[in-house]
C-alpha positions in Angstrom: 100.0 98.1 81.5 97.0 95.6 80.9 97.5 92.5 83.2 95.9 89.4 83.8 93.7 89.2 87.0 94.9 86.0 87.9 98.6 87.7 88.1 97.2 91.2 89.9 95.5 89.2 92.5 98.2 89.9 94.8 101.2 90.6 92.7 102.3 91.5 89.7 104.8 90.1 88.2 106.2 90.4 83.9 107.4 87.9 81.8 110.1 89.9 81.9 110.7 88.8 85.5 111.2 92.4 87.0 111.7 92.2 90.5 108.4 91.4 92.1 105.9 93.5 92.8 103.9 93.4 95.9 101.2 95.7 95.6 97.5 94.1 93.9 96.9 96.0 91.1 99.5 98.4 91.3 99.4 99.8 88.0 95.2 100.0 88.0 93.8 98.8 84.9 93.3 95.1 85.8 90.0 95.1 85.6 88.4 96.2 82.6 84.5 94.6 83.2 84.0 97.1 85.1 87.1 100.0 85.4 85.6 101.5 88.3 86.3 98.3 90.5 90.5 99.3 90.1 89.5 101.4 92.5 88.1 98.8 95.0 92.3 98.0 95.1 92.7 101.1 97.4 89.5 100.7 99.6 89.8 100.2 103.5 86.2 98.1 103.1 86.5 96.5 99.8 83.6 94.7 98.2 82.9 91.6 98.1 83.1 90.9 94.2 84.5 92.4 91.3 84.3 92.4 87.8 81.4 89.9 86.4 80.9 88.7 90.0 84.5 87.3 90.5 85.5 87.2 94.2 87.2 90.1 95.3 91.2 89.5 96.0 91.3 92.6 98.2 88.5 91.9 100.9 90.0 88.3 101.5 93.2 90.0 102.6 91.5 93.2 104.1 88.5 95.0 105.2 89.0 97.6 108.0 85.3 98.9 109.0 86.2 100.4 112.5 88.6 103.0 110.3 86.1 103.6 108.0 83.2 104.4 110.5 85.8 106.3 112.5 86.6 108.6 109.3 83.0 108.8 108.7 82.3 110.5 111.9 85.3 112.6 112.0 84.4 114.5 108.7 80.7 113.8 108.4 80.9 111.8 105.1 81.1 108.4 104.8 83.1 108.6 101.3 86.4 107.2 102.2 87.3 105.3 98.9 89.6 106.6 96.1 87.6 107.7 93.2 88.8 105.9 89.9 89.6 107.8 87.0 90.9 107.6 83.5 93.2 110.2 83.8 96.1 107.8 85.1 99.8 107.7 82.9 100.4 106.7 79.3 101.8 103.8 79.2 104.8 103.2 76.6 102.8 102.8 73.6 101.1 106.2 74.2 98.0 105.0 75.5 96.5 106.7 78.5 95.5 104.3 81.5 93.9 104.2 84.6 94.4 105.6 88.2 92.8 106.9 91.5 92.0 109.6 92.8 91.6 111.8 96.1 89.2 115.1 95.9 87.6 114.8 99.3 89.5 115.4 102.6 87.2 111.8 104.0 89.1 109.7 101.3 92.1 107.2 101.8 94.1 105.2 99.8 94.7 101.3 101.7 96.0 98.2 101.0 97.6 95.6 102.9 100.5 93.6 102.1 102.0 90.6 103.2 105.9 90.9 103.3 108.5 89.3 105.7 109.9 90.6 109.3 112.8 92.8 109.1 113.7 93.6 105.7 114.0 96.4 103.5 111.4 96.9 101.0 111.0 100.4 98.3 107.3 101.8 98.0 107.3 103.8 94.9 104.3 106.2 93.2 103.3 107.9 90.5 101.2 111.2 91.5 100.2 114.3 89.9 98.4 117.3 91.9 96.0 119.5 89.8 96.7 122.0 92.3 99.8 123.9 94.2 100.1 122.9 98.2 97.9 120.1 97.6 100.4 117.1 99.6 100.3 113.7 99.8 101.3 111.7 103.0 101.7 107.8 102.1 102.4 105.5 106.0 104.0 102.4 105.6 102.1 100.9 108.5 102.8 98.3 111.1 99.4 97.7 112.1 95.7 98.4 110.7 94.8 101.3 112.8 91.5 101.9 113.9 91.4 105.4 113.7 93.6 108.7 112.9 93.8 110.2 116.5 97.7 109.2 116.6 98.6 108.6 113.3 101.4 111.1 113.0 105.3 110.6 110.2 107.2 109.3 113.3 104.8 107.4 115.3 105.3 103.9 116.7 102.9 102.5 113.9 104.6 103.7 110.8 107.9 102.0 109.6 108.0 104.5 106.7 107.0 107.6 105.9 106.7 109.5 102.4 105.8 113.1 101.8 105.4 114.1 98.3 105.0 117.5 97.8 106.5 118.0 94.4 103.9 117.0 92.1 101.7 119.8 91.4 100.9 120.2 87.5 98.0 121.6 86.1 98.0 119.3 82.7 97.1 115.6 82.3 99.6 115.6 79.8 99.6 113.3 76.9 101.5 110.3 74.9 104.3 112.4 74.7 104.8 114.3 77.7 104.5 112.9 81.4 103.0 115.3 83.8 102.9 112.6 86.7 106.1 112.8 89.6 107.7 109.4 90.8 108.6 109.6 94.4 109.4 106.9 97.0 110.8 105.6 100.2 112.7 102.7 101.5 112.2 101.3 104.8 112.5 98.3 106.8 109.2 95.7 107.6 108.6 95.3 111.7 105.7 93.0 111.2 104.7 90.4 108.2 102.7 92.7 106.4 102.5 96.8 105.6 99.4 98.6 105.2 100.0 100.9 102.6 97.7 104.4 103.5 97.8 107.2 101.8 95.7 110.6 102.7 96.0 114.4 100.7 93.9 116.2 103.5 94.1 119.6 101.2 92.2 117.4 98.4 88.9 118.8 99.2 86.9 118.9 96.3 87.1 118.3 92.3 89.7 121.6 91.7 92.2 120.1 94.1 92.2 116.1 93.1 95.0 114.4 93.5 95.7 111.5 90.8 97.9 107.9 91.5 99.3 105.3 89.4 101.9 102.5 89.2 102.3 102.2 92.8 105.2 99.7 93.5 106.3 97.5 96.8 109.5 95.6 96.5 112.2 94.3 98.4 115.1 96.4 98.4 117.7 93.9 98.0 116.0 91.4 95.6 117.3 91.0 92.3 115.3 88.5 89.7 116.7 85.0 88.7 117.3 86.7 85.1 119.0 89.5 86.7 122.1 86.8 87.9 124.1 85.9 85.3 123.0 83.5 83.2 125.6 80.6 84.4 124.2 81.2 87.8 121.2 79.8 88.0 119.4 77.1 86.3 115.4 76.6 87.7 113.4 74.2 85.7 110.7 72.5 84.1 108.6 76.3 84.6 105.7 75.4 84.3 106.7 72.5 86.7 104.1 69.5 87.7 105.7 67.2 90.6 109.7 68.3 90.7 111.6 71.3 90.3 115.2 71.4 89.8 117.7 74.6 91.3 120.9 74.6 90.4 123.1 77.0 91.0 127.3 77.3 89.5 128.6 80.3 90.6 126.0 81.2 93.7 125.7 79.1 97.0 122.1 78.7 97.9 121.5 79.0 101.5 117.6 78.9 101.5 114.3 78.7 99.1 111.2 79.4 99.9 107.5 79.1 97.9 104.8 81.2 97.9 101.3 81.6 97.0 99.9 84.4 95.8 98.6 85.4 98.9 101.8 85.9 100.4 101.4 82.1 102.2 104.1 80.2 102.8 103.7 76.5 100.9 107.3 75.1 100.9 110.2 76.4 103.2 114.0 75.1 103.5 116.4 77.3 105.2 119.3 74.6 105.0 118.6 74.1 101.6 121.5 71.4 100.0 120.4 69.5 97.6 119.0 70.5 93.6 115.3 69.2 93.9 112.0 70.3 95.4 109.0 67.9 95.5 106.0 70.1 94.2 103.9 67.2 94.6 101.8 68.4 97.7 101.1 71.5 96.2 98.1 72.6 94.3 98.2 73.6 90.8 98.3 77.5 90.6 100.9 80.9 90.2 103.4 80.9 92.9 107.2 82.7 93.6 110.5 81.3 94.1 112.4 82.8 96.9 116.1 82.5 96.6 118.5 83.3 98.8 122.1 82.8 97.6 125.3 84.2 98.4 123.9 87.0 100.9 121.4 87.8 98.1 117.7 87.7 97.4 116.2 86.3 94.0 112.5 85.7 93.1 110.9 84.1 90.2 107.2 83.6 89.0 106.7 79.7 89.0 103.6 77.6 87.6 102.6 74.5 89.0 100.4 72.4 86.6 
């Protein structure tokens, strides 16, 4: 579950070339410097460096003070980030890893997400409740809301709404057994980004915690390059330096699109015709491929050198 910062800074993405996923540091154990800044991943006010002094990825997408004084008045408590903890899954070689936490009605979990207008993305979440009625309400949101006073499952600010109240076990399990409950939604993106916000108001103290890991954001209907045949597409040199070459057999390409890792935009052709992208006018770095083809979506990690 280890990953490369440079990868987790906004998305995370295998060499197996899984579909993509959106959420920065989604599994929590990028940064191992210091492991308590995984939970800076979650916080409403990140700050403004993490591990040896590296810039922080989250506050240059996100940093919602107004919410976080408003909680702080509310409850009296100005502790509104997710605890870390070691106590996240075990990974497949049957090493434990690292999550968050909630244990304190004040805390949220929030991140904000670039994703495009009007389609369908699944938010998935691993989650384990030390304690029975202890829920979880996660709120695909439409807008950064500046308080709580109407949050509510079906208001006009939440695209999506998942309540997860089947998670309660009193084990942290082990490398054998998984005491942790996948749960997730699918709904449909109003605006160009999501804030994902997640609150367990019955998680009041350290005998009712709630723990997270491997929290996932994809699009619904997106498939990887590798998961089309292998006939259908052909994208290369990867890593790439001035041209890039799509070719497709079977698949008719309507539209690619580039894009950095912070969800911006750096090449676009919706009438997309011919077999060659010039990559010259872009700056070295990690970026993903866009497809669409055929009434499908396909994504790829691409390196520009």
């Amino acid at each position: 579950m280890k990953t490369k910062l440079l990868l987790a800074a906004l998305f995370t993405a295998s060499f197996g070339f899984a579909q993509t996923n959106l959420v920065q540091n989604g599994d929590l154990d990028t940064h191992t410097f210091d492991v308590n800044d995984n939970a800076d991943t979650f916080d409403m006010t990140p700050p403004s460096n993490v591990d040896d002094n590296a810039d922080s990825p989250y506050k240059a997408v996100w940093d919602n003070g107004d919410l976080d004084a408003w909680l702080e008045g509310f409850y009296g408590d100005n502790s509104e980030q997710p605890g870390s903890t070691s106590d996240g899954t075990f990974d497949a070689s049957g090493n434990k890893t690292r999550g968050v936490k909630l244990g304190e009605a004040s805390r949220r979990l929030y991140q904000k997400v670039p994703v495009t207008q009007g389609l369908q993305y699944t938010f998935s979440v691993d989650s384990r409740s030390e304690a029975e009625n202890v829920t979880t309400e996660f709120f695909m949101l439409n807008e950064e809301i500046l308080d709580e006073d109407e949050l509510a499952h079906d208001g006009a600010m939440v695209d999506g709404y998942l309540h997860i109240t089947n998670d309660y076990n009193s084990s942290k399990g082990d490398e054998t057994t998984n005491t942790f409950t996948n749960n997730s939604i699918t709904f449909t993106a109003s605006d160009d980004f999501v804030v994902i916000y997640g609150r367990a108001l019955q998680a009041v103290d350290s005998s009712n915690e709630v723990f997270y890991d491997n929290f996932v954001l994809v699009e619904a209907n997106t498939a990887s390059i590798e998961e089309a045949t292998a006939s259908d597409f052909s994208i290369y040199p990867n890593p790439a330096n001035d041209i890039l070459n799509i070719k497709s057999k079977n698949l008719e390409i309507s539209s690619v699109s580039i894009y950095s890792l912070l969800g911006q935009s750096v090449y676009q052709n919706n009438q997309f015709s011919g077999s060659i992208i010039d990559l010259s006018g872009i700056n070295k770095g990690v970026y993903f491929v866009k497809i669409e083809a055929s009434g499908r979506t396909f994504s790829k990690k691409l390196v520009v050198q």
